[in-house]
N, C-alpha and C positions, 0 to 999 in steps of 0.2 A: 504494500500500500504506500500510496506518494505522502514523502512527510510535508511539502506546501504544495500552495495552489498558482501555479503562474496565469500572470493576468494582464489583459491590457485593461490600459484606462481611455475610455472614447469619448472625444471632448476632454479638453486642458483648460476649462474657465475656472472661475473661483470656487466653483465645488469642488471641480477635483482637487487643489488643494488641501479642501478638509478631508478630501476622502486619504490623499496621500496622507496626512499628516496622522490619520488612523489605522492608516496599516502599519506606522512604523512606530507608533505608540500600544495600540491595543488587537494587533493582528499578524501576530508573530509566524501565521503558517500562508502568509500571503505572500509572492513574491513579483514587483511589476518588475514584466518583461517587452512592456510594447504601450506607447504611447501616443496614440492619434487623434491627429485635427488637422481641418481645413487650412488654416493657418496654422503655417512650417513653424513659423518662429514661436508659437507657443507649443507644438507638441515636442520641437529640439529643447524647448529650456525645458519641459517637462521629462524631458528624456534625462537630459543632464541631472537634474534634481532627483532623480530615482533608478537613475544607472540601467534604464531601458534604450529599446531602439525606438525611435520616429517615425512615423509615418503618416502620410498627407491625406491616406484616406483611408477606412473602414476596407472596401476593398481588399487592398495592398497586405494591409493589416493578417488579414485571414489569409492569405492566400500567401506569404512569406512568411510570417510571425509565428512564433512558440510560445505560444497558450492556450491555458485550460478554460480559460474563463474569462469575460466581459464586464469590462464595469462601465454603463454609457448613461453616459454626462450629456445628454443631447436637448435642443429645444422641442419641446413635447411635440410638434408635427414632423417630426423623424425618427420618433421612438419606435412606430409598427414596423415601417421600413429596416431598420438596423436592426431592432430585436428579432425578427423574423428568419432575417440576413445569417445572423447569429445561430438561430437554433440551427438551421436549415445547414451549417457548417460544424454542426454536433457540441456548441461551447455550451459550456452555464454561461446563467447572465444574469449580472445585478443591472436593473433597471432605475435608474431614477424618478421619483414620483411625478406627477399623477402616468400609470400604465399606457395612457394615452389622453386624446382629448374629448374620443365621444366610446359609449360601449362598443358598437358593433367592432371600433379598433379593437379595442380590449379584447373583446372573444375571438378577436382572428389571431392575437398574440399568446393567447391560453390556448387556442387549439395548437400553434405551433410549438410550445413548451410540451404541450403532454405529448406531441407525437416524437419530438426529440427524446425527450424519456429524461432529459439534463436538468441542474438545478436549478431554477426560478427564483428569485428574488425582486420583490418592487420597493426599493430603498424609502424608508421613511422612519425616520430618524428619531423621530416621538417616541416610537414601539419602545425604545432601549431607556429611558429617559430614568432616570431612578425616581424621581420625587415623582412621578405620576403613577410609576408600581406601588412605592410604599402607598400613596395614597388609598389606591385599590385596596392592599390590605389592611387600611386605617378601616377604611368604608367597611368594607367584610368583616371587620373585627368588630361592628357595632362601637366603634369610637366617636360616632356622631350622630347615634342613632339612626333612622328614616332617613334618606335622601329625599330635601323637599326642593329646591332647586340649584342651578348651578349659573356661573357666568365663564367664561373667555372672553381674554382683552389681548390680540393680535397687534401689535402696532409694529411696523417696519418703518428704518429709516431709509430714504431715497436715499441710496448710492450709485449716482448717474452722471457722467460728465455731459455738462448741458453742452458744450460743442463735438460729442461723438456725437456718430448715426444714431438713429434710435432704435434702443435693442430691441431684443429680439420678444421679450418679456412683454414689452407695450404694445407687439405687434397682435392683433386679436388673431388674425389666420394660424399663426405662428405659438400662441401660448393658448387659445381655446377660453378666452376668458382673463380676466385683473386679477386682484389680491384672492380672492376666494379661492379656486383653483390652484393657485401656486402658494403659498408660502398661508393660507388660510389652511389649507390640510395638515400642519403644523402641530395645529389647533383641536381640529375635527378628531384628529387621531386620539390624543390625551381625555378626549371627552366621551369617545366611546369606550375607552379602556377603561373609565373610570365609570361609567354610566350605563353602559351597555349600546343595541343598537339603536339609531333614530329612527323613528318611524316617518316625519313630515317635517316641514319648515315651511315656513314663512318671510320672506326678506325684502329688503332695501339695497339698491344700493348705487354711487355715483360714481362722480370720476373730479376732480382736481387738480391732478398734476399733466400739467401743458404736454403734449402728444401721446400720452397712453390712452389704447385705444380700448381697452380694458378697463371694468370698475378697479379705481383707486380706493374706496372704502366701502364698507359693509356692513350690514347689520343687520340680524336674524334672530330668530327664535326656534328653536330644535325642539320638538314634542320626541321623548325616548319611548320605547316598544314599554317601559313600567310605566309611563303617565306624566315621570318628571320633565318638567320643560325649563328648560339653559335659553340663556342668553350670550349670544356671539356678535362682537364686535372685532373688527379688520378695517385697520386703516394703514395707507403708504403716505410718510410723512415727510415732508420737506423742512419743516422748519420745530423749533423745541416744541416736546409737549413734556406733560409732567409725569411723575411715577404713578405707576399701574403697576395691580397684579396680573399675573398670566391666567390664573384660574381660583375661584373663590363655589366649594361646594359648602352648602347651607342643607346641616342637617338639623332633625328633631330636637338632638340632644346636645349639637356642636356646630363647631364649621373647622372646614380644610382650610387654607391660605396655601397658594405657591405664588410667590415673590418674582420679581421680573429683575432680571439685571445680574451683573458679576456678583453682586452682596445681596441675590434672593435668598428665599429659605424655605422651607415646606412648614409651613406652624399650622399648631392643634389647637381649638379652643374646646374645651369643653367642662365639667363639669369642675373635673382635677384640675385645671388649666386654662382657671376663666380671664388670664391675662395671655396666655398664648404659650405654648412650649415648642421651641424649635425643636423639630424632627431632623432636617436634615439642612443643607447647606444645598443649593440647587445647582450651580454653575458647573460645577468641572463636570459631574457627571451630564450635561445636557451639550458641551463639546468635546467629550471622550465618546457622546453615543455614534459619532458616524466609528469609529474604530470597531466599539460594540456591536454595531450591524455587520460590520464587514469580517467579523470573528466569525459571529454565526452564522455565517454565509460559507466561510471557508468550512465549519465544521462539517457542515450539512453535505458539503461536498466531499468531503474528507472520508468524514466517520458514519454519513445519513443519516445524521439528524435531525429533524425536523425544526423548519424556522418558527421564529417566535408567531411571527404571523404568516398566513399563506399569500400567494398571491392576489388570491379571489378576495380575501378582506380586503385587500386598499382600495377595491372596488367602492369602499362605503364612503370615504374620501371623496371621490369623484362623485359620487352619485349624490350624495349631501350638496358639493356645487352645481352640480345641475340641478337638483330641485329648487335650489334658491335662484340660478337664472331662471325659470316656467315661473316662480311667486311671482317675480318682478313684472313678469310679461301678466300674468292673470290677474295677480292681486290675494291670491286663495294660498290658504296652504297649498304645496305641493306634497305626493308620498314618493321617498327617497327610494322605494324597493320596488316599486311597481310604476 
């Protein structure tokens, strides 16, 4: 049995860096061997930084390169195409979230993973997250009694040089959607791990920042499959706002707190603890989780394991922002499963 996993990394933007910076901290059986993008000069400085070879294209990649496995970094309307590419040349593949940008992709990308028989992975980064596990077992431990409701507060800063083109992200053909979709399933994910699945939404949502073509902020309401209904807010921010928690659940007997920032924290209130008892310290673990994903990914290939989540789950990600783009169109709740 192979002691790592060789890997290319497809697409060198700023993710792959976090994703590199997780293999060499927390994914000790991963080894990159092949590094591609469109642009030479980021997959050669990507090569250089991780002692792989370059390559200009996906193609080239497979049909040259020595590896076992995919990790693609791509703009979500080239996901079906590469992942497909992928299976169809027998690799695993960590997929970048959201699977794609409508279902019908997604189920032509599950039908080619199960025919390939290879590992699947759709990267999302929440799953591994510590303070939103312990949570769960706060919650299941009757530490707050009843779950009577819950909030998400998503805020992203604009990091956009106003004189580039404009990425790729604001392009709607191109990302399937604004904040909701992309860096909003962030969000989604933490809340059905902690809450279970959503059954419907209801939302709002606009746009403010000069040429994205995608809602800029958001706001919703989640009815879950037990009755509890969350409040989700997502906004891309250009200029200061002030501190916000990530996520605040309100139970019978308590409330959860997880803290936003370098100096978050997960705090208890309850009974024992009615000025707050820090649980944990939120930060390191929420940027050690891309290494965390990419561990379990290796193992699964490794040793068959089974990932923490399958691929069909991050469907509920997706599926949460499409029913909140049909509210805005109708005005009604929408149902996120049907």
């Amino acid at each position: 049995m192979a002691d790592r996993v060789t890997i290319a990394l497809v697409g060198c933007g700023n993710i792959a860096r976090a994703h590199w910076r997780g293999i060499r901290y927390h994914a000790p059986r991963i080894r990159v061997t092949a590094a591609v993008d469109a642009n030479v000069a980021r997959a050669e400085a990507m090569a250089e930084r991780t002692g792989a070879k370059a390559y200009a294209s996906l193609a080239d990649a497979l049909a040259e390169g020595d590896f076992d496995a995919v990790d693609l970094m791509l703009p979500h309307d080239l996901h079906e195409q590469a992942a497909v590419q992928c299976f169809a040349a027998g690799k695993h593949v960590v997929l970048e979230k959201p699977m794609a940008q409508d279902l019908p992709s997604c189920e032509r990308i599950l039908k080619a993973a199960e025919q390939a028989g290879t590992v699947f992975m759709v990267a999302e980064q929440a799953q591994y997250w510590p303070d939103v596990r312990k949570a769960r077992e706060l919650i299941d431990g009757g530490e707050i009694g009843t779950v009577v409701t819950a909030r998400a507060c998503f805020y992203d800063p604009l990091d956009v040089d106003p004189a580039a083109p404009q990425p790729w992200r604001f392009q709607l053909a191109r990302a399937g959607g604004g904040i909701a979709i992309d860096g909003g399933a962030h969000w989604i994910r933490p809340l059905r791990m902690m809450l279970g699945e959503i059954d419907a939404a209801i939302a709002a949502t606009g746009g403010h920042i000069a040429g994205m073509e995608g809602e800029s902020w958001a706001q919703a309401l989640f009815r879950f499959q037990s009755g509890v209904v969350a409040s989700f807010n997502a906004l891309l921010h250009a200029s200061p706002v002030g501190n916000t928690e990530d996520f605040r659940i309100t139970g019978s007997q308590g409330e959860l707190v997880i803290e936003h920032g370098r100096e978050g924290r997960l705090l208890l209130f309850n009974a024992a603890n009615p000025t707050g008892k820090t649980i944990m310290h939120t930060f390191p673990g929420k940027v050690d989780s891309y290494g965390t994903e990419l561990h379990d990914f290796s193992q699964a290939v490794l040793e068959g394991t089974a990932l923490a989540a399958s691929p069909a789950f991050s469907l509920g990600e997706l599926r949460t922002a499409l029913a909140m783009y049909r509210s805005v169109e109708s005005g009604r709740w929408e149902k996120v499963w049907s």
